[in-house]
N, C-alpha and C positions, 0 to 999 in steps of 0.2 A: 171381871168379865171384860172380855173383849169391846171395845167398842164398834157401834154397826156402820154399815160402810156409810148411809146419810148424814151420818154428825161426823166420820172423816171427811167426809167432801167439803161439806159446810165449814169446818176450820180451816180447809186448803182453800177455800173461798176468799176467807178473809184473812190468810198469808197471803194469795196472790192482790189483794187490797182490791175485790170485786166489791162493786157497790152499790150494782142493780144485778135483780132477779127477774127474769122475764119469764111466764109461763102460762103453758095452758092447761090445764087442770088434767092429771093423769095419776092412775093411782100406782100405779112404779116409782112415781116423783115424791108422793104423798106424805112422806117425812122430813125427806128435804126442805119442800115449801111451805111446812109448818115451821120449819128452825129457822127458815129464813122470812118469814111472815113475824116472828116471834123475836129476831135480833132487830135490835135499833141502827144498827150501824148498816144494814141493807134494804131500799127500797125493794119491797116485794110489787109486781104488775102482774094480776092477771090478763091475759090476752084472751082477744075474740076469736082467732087464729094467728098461727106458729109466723108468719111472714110479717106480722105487725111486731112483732119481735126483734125481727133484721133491724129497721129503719129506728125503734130503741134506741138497739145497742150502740148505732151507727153513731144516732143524734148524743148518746150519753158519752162516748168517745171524745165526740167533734170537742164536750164539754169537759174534758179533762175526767170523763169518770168510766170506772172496767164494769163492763155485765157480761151476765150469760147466759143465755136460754134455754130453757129447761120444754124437751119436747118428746114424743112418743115417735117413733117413725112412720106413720099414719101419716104426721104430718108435715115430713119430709117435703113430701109429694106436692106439698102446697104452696114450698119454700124456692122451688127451681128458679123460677123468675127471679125473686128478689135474691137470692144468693147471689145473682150481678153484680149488685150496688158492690159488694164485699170486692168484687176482683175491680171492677173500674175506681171505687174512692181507695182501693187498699186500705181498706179498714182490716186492723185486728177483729177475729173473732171467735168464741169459744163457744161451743152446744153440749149438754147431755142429752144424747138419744136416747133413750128405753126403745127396747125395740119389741115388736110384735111378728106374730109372723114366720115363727123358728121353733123352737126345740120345745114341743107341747103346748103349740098354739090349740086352740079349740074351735075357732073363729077364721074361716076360711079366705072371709075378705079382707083379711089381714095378712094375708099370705104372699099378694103378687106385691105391694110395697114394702113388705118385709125382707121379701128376698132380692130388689135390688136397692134395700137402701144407702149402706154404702157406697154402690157403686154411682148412682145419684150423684152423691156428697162430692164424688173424687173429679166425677166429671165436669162439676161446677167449680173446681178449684179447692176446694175443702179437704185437707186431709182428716185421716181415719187412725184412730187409735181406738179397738175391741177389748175390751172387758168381759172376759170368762168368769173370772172369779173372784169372791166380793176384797178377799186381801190384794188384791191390786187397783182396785177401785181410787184412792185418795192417791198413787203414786203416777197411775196414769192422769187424772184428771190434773195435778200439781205439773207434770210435763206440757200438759198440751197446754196450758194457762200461760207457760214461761215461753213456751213455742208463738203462743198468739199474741200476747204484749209487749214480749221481748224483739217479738220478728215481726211483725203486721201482718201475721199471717191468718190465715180462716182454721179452723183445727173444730176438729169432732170428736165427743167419747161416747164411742157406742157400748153401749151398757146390754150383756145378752139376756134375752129371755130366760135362758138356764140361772144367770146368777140372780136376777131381781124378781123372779119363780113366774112359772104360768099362772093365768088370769083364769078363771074360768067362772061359769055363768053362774050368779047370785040365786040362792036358791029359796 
């Protein structure tokens, strides 16, 4: 059996020698943050919000260590501000989005930050690299990991609602 695209991430994590996990609790993410709550070689951080994240990764940086923030695009929105710090210190940076908001959302108010969330991302400096489909998931996120430590650059993997499935209300 194939393996699922969270445990290829997770091993492209720690190729890229990632060694904080920042996040805010999202059920998109939900396997991931288990494998990285469950490896010893990654501090796992849950966050209060997506923006206490930035300042993390900045401070794990500054300290000779890679992280990456693990977010829903909900809370992009929340991130505008502090995605500064990223373009004035030129800190590397790496995000996975899950997004909301697109292809069989159910949930309306997920709609207007779903639909500009990359453009968001690009306008703050942050490039965008989209995830349709789950076999490209560990080749995109291994790219933009080598683009953001290699280059000090801000880099984003938007993960779509089609490939990480729509949410819909607990019944």
């Amino acid at each position: 059996m194939t393996e699922a695209w969270p445990e290829q991430i997770h091993r492209v994590l720690i190729d890229a020698q990632i060694r904080h996990v920042a996040y805010v609790p999202d059920s998109a993410h939900t396997r991931l943050i288990e494998l990285a709550n469950e490896d010893d070689r990654l501090e796992a951080t849950v966050l209060t919000t997506e923006e206490e994240g930035i300042g993390l990764l900045c401070g794990a940086w500054l300290g000779g260590e890679r992280g990456v923030l693990l977010m829903q695009s909900s809370g992009v929105g929340n991130c505008i501000n502090t995605l500064s710090l990223l373009q004035n210190g030129q800190f590397p940076f790496l995000t996975l989005v899950s997004m909301r908001g697109e292809w069989g959302e159910f949930n309306p108010w997920q709609n207007a930050m779903g639909s500009v969330t990359g453009q968001a991302m690009e306008m703050m400096g942050v490039a965008i690299h989209k995830v349709d489909r789950a076999e490209e998931a560990a080749e995109t996120v291994a790219a933009a990991a080598s683009m953001a430590f290699n280059g000090d650059s801000a880099q984003a993997v938007i993960l779509s609602q089609r490939m990480i499935g729509k949410k819909e209300w607990d019944k």
